[in-house]
N, C-alpha and C positions, 0 to 999 in steps of 0.2 A: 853196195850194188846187189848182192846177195840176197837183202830183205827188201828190194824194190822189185827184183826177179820175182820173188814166191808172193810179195802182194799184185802183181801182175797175173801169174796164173791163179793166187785166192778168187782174183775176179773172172777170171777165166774160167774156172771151175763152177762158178755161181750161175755163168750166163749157160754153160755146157748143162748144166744140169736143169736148169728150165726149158733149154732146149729138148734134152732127152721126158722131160715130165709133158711136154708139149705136143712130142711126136708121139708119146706113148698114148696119151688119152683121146688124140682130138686126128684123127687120119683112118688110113687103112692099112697103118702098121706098126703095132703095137713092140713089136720085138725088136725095131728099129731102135725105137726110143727107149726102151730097155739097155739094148746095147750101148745106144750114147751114154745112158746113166752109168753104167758100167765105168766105161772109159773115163768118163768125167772124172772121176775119184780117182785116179791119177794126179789132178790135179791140186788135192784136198792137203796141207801138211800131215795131218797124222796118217791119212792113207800111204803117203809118199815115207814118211819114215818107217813105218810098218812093211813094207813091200822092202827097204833098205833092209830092213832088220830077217827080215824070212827068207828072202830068195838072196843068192849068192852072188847076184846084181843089181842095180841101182840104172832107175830109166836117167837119161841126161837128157839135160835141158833140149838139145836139138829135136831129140827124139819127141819131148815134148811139144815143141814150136811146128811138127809137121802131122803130130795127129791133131793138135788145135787148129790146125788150116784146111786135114781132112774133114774136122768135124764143121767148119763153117761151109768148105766147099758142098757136101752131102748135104747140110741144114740149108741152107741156100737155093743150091741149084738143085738137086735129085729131089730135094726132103720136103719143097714148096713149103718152106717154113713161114710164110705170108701168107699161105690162105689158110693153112692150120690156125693161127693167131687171129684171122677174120671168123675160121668158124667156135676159136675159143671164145670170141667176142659175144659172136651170135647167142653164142650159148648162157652167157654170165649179163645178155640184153647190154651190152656196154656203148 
């Protein structure tokens, strides 16, 4: 269960961070999608045992499962993550 958990957030981590590469280059807020990049690596394993290993805490899984529902909520509703993706379109002629 353990290594179906962490391949859940592997892929959680991939999408979060094309999220954060997405709001960063293609909007009118560049340090939004900085900070998703940020966060995302949370979700990364060596990020995640590195941060076990340094800090005198370890994030748990809940913690994880409600900053991944902040970051769809934000990328979703507030973050207009669909018209981003229409103007990355525009841009790459797709």
């Amino acid at each position: 269960m353990k290594k179906f958990i962490d391949l859940l957030f592997l892929v959680f981590g991939i999408i979060a961070t094309g999220i954060g590469l997405i709001n960063t280059f293609w909007g009118n807020d560049p340090f939004y999608g900085i900070f998703i990049l940020i966060i995302s690596s949370i979700y990364f394993p060596y990020t995640n045992n590195l941060i076990q290993k340094k800090l005198p805490f370890s994030i748990s899984t809940w913690t994880k499962i409600l900053i991944a529902l902040f970051i769809f909520w934000a990328s979703l509703g507030v973050g207009e993550l669909f018209d981003k993706i229409e103007m990355m379109r525009q841009t790459f002629n797709m």
